[in-house]
N, C-alpha and C positions, 0 to 999 in steps of 0.2 A: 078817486077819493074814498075815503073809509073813516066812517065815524064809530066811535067806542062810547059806549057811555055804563060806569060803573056804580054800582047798588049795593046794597045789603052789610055796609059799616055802619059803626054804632059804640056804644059801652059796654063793655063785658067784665066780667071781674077776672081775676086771675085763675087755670083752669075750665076757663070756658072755652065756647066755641063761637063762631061765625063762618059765614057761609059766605063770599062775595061771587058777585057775576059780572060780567063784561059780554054787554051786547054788542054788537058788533051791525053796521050798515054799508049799505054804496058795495063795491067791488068788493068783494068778500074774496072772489074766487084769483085774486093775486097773492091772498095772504097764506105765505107758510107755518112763520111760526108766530103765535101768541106767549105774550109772558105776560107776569107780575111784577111791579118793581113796590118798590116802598123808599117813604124819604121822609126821617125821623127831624123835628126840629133841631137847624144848626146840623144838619148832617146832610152827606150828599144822597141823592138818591140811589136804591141799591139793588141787584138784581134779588129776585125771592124765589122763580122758577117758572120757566118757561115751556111748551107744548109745541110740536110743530104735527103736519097734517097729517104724518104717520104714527101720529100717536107715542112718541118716544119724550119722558120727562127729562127736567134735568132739575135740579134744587139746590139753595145757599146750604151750606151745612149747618147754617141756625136754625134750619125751619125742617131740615129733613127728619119722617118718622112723626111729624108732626103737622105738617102741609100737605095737603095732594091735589094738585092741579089737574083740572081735566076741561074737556071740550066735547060742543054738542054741536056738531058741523048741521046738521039739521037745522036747529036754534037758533044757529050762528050767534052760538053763547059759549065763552069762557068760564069757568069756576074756581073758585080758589076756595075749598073745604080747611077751615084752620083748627085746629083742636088743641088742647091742652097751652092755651095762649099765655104769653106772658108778657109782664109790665112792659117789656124791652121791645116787644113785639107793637107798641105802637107807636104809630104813624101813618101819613097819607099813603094810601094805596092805589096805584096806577095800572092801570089797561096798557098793553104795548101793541100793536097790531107790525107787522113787517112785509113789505112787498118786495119779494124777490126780484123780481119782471125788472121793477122799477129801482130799485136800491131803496125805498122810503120807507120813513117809521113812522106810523100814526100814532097818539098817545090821548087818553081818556083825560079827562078833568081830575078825576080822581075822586076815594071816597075813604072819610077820617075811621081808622079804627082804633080807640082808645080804650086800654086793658088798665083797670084798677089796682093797687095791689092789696 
């Protein structure tokens, strides 16, 4: 098992920034890849960008140049750095954990990010 628990959403005005994290618990050492999803009200949830253990990104093209995803296998912390945010850019934001070994996908509770305009 693998628990996620994600932090650091909040209000921001448009042009700001936030920092989110995703801790991570339990069997860490099955998990390859980490991402971010997001899921705006009345919409489904959506890929934002993902990390796996060698370190290679990948990103929605709404967020790229603008989001950098990264990871501290030490921490066993995920980061999601957002900058230059906009209105559109909010919604609940989710932890994904993936176990290869296993086929399974763990998911955080999630944390509200809401950009003013």
């Amino acid at each position: 098992q693998v628990q996620l628990a994600e932090s650091g959403g909040g209000l921001v005005p448009a042009g700001g920034s936030l920092r989110l994290s995703c801790a991570a618990a339990g069997n860490i050492a099955r998990v390859t890849t980490m991402g971010w999803y997001r899921q705006a009200p009345e919409k489904q949830r959506e890929l934002v960008a993902t990390i796996v253990t060698g370190g290679s990104t990948n990103y929605a093209d709404s967020v790229k140049g603008r989001f950098t995803i990264s990871r501290d296998n030490a921490k066993n912390t995920m980061y999601l750095q957002m900058n230059s945010l906009k209105p559109e850019d909010t919604a609940v934001y989710y932890c994904r954990a993936y176990d290869f070994t296993r086929g399974v996908n763990y998911w955080g509770r999630g944390t509200l990010v809401t950009v003013s305009s």
